[in-house]
N, C-alpha and C positions, 0 to 999 in steps of 0.2 A: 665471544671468544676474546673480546678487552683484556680479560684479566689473566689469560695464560698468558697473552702475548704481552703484558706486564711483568709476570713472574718470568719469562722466557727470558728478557731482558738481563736479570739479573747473574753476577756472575758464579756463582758457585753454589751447589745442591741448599747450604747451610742456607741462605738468602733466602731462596726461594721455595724452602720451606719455612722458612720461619714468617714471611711474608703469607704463607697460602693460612698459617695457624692463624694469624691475626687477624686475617679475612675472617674465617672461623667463627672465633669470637666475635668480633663486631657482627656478623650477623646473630647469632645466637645473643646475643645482647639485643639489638635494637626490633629485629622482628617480633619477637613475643611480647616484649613489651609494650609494641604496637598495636599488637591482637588480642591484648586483655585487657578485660574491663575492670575486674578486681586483681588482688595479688595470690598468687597460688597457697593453696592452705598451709606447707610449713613455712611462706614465708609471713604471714599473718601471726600466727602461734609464735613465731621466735619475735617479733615486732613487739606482741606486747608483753612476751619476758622482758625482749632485750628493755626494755622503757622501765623498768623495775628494778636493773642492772643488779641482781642478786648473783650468789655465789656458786648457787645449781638451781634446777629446776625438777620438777619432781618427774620427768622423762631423761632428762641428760645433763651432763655439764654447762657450764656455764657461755664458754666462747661464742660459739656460734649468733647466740642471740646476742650477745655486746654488739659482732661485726654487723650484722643485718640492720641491729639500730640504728649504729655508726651509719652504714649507707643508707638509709631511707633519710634522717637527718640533712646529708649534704645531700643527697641527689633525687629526693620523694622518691614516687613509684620506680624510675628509674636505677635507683642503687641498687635494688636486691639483685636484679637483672646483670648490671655488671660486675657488681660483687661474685657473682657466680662463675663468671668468664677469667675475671680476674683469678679468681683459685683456680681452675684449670690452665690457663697460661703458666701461674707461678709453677704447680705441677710438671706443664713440660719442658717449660726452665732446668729444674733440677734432674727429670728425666737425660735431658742434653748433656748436662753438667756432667752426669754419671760417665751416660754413654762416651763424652772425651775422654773420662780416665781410662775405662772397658776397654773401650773398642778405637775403632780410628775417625777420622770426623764425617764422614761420607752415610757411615753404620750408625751415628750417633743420629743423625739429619735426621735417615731415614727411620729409624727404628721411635724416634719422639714422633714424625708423623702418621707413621703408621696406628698410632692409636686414637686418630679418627674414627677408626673402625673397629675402636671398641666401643657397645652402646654406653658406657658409664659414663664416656664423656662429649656425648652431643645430645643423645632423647631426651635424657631427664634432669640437665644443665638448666633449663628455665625455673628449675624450683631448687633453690634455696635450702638448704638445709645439713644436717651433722655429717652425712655421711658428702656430700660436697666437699663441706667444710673442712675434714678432713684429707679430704687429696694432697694437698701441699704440704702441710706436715710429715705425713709419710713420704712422702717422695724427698720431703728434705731432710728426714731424720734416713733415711738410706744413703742418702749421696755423702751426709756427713760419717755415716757409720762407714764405710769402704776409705774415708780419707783417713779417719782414726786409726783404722786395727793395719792402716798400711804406714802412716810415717809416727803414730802413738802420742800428738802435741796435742796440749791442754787443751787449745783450744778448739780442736776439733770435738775433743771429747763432751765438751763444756758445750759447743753449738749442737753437738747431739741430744745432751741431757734437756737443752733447751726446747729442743722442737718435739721431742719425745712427752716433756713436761706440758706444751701446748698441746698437743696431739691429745692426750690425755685429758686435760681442757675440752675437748674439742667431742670426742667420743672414747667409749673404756675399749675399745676393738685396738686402741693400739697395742694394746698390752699384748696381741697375739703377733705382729710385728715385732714387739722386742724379743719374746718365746722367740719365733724365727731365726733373728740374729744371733740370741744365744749358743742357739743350736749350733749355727753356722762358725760362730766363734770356738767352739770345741772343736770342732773339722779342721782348724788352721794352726798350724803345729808353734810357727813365730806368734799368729795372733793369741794363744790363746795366753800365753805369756805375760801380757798387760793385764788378763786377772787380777796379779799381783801389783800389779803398779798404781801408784795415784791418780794418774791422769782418768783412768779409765773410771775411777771411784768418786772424782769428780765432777764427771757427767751424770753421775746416780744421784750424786747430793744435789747436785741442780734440780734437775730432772722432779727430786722429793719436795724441794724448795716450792719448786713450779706449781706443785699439785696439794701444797700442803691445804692452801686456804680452802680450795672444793673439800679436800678429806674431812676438813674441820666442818663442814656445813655437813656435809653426810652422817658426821655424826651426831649431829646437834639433829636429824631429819630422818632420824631410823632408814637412812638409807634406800628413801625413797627410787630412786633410777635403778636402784639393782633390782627392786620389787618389781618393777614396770616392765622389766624387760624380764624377767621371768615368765611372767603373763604375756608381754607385748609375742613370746617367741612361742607360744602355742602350747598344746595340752596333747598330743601325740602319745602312743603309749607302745610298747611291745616293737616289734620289728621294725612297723614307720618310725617311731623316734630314736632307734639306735642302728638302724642300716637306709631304711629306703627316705628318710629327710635326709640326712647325708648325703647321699647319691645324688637324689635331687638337687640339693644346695650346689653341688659342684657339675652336675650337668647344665644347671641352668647359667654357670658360670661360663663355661663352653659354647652355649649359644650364644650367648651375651659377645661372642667374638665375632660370630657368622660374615656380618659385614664386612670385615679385617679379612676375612678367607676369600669373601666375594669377591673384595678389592685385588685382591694378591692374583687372584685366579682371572680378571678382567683385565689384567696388567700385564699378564704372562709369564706370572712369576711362579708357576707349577714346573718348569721344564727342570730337569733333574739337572742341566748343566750350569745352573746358578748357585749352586748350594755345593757348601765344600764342608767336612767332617772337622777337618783340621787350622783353618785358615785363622779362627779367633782362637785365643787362649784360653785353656782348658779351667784354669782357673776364676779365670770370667765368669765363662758360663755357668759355673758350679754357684758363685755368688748370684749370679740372675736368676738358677734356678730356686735357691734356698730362699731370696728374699724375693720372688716375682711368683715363682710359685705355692713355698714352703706355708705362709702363712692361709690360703684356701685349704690345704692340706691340715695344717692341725685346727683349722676351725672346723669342719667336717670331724675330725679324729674327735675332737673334746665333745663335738655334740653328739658321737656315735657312743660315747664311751659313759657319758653322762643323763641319755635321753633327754638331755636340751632340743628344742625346737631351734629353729634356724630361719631368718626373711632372707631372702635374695639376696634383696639390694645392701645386706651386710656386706657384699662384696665387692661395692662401690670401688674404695679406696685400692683394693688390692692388687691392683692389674695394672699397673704404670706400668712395668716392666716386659711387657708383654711384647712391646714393639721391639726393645733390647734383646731380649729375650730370641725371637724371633731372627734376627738379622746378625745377630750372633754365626750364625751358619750360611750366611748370603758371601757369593763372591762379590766383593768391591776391586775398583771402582766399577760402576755398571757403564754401562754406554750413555753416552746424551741421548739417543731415540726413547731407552730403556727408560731413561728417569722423565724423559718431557710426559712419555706416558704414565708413566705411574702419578705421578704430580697432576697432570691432567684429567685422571677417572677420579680421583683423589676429590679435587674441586668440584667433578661431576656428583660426586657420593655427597658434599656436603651440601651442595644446593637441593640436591634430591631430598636428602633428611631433612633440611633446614624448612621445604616447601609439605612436606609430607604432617612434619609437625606442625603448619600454620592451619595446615586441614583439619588438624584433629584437633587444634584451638579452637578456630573460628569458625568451620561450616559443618563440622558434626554434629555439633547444639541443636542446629534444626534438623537432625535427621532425629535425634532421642529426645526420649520423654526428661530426662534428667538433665540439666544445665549444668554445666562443670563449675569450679571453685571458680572459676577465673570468669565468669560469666554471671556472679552476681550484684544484685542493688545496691552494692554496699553503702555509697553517698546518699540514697536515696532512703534507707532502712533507718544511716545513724541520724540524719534531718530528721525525719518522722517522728521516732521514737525519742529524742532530745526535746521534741516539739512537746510531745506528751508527756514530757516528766517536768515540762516549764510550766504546763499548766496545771500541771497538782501539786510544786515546791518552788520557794524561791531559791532555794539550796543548787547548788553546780552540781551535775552528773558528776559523782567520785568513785563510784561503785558498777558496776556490772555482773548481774551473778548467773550464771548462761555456761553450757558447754563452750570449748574451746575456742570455736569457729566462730560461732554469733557472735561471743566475747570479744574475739579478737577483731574483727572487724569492725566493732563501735568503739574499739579503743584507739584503733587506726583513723576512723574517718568522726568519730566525736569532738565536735570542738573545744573539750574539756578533756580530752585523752584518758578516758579514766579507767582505775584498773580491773582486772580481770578476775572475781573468784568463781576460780575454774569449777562446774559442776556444785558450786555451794559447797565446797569444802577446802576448808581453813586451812589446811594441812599441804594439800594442793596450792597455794595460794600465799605463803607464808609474809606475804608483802599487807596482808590485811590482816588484823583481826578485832577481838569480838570487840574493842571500849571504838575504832575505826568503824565498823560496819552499825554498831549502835548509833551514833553521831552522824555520820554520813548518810544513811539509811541506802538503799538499792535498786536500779531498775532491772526486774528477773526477767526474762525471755528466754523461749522456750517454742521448739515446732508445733507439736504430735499433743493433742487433748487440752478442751476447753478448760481443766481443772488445773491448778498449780502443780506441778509433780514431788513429790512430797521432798527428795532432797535440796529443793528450794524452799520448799512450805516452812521449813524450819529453820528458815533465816527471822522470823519478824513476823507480826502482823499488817496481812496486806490493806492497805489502803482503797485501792481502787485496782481492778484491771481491766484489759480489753484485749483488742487483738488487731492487728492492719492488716493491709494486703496490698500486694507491690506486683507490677510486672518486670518481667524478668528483660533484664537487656540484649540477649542475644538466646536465642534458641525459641520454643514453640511451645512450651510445657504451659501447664495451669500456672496461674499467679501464684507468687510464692504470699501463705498465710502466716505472719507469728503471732504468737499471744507474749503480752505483756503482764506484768505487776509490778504494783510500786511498795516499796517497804518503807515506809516515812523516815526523815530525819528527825533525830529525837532533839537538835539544836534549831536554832533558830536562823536565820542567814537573810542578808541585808543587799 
């Protein structure tokens, strides 16, 4: 109990919440990082984009793997880890930010912390990745859209366009955030006004600016990210793809809260005499709903209307507002008893998940036959197989031609860092090609059959192959096997 009776200390709800968040983080930083042997699979895949620093990738924009490079660079294994905490903190920064224009500062406190208990920002914070990455920009392209369409100065509109512009960077899912705010802009009879005005036109020309150079790489790339996720989002047909994946998408949104309702309901916050219809402003609320809820609502709508398929975790980003949203209807100020407890099961909820997750890193591996991402050879695989391409070339590893995962991990732990062609194709891969991979030559690996699998075969003739076998560092499964082949260097090297 050290640590309530630290937060107790402090003097006002904003403290010691923002105190209990930071806790938060620093655990959800330093524990997983503790407990894993390798790096979680998006954050390997974004490592050796980011190490290639191109201007998309044939899954997504470009940001995310810059940032993730950036942190493995200053801080190794460590950065991805806090990189990911870091985007959630800045998230309920502009959360805060909002809730003081909203609301009053007690409602603001509590409504940023109340979205511990939403899962999108504790369970799957250990890994790295777009839809992460994305949290902070939406949470700051909202706080900046409410200061704009309320006092209409360039510069708000200008730091709109900006983070809108990253966000887009970052993942295309902002565009249903901007759809949202649209919307919500026709509802406000002054805002809708600046339509018309520069400032607002402003932020779009940035915004285009921001996004120009990915566009230009999409086009130069037929558009590879849009292809992927056409495919990435399923082949559904009839009813499931235009009612019941819908449904689903936004049910499992709803549970995704559960914990948030536990918490509320373990706190005591069911009693009817806490909640008041009229106490926050009616136009508040209407913006919390438009932009906290509005944007699950036409991701659902565009996929029911379009038989798009739908993943869940598309809905990462959308729920900042959730905690706002919520306390929106709470009578403030609450009682000190009322808030020690809520702040107290609070702490209790994140040691709970913090510990719940270290389980299902570290001592589940030996219950399964399968070793998770984070549980494999990786320093041991890229020694190996480095060792074996020294002994059939005097040439440096430059090449790797492997699915994503193997790739990425001997690009990460090869002493040569070398790049990635994803699946043996060039298209995937645009950081290689053919007069590179002739010169360089390639080490291919591969799971599954002693033969080369043909979308490798037709890099090169092989030289030599074979195959290793590594035990696994945590968990009980059979030794992991891969096969190897060498595709010679057509140069000579000294």
């Amino acid at each position: 109990m050290g640590l309530m009776k630290g937060i107790a200390v402090l003097g006002n709800t904003a403290s010691k919440v923002w105190l209990l968040l930071l806790i938060n983080a620093l655990l959800w930083t330093l524990l997983p990082w503790l407990s894993a042997y390798s790096l979680p699979l998006d954050v390997v895949e974004g490592l050796f984009w980011g190490q290639e620093w191109q201007w998309g990738y044939y899954k997504h924009p470009p940001l995310p793997a810059w940032l993730v490079q950036l942190s493995w660079l200053a801080l190794a294994d460590l950065g991805p880890f806090a990189l990911s905490q870091l985007t959630i903190l800045m998230t309920l920064l502009f959360v805060w930010l909002l809730g003081l224009r909203l609301l009053d500062r007690e409602k603001a406190a509590l409504g940023t912390l109340l979205l511990l208990g939403v899962y999108y920002f504790t369970w799957p914070t250990p890994e790295f990745n777009h839809n992460i990455a994305q949290m902070p920009f939406w949470a700051a392209a909202i706080y900046f859209y409410h200061s704009a369409i309320t006092d209409g100065r360039y510069r708000n509109w200008l730091l709109l366009g900006l983070c809108a512009g990253l966000g887009l960077l970052t993942k295309y899912a902002m565009v249903v955030l901007l759809a949202a705010m649209f919307l919500h802009l026709l509802t406000q009879r002054e805002a809708r006004k600046q339509l018309l005005g520069w400032p607002l036109w402003s932020g779009v020309g940035l915004m285009c600016a921001v996004f120009l150079p990915h566009l230009l790489w999409l086009i130069q790339h037929d558009f590879l990210p849009l292809t992927y996720a056409g495919q990435r989002s399923g082949g559904a047909a009839g009813l499931e793809a235009h009612l019941l994946g819908p449904l689903k998408f936004l049910l499992v949104q709803l549970v995704d809260h559960l914990p948030l309702l536990f918490l509320l309901a373990a706190s005591g916050f069911f009693a009817c005499s806490l909640w008041c219809r009229d106490q926050a402003d009616s136009q508040a609320k209407w913006f919390l709903f438009c932009l906290g809820v509005g944007p699950a609502l036409l991701t659902a709508l565009g996929a029911g209307l379009t038989g798009t398929g739908l993943r869940d975790m598309w809905g990462t980003p959308m729920w900042n507002l959730s905690g706002l949203l919520l306390v929106a209807w709470l009578i403030t100020p609450l009682s000190g008893s009322r808030q020690k407890k809520l702040l107290r099961n609070t702490l209790v909820m994140v040691l709970l998940l913090v510990m719940l997750r270290l389980v299902d890193m570290s001592l589940l591996p030996y219950l399964k036959n399968k070793p998770p991402r984070i549980g494999w050879p990786d320093k041991a695989m890229a020694v190996e197989l480095e060792q074996i391409w020294s002994n059939h070339t005097a040439c440096p590893l430059d090449i790797v031609a492997s699915e994503y995962w193997l790739g990425g991990l001997m690009a990460l732990r090869a002493s040569t860092q070398p790049s990635v062609l994803i699946d043996g194709r060039l298209d995937y891969s645009p950081w290689i090609d053919e007069e590179r991979l002739t010169q360089s030559g390639a080490l291919l690996i591969w799971q599954q059959g002693d033969d080369v699998p043909s979308h490798l075969a037709r890099l090169g003739a092989v030289d030599s192959q074979g195959a290793i076998t590594l035990d696994w560092p945590m968990g009980s499964a059979d030794p992991l096997q891969l096969h190897w082949a060498i595709v010679t260097p057509m140069h000579e090297c000294y």
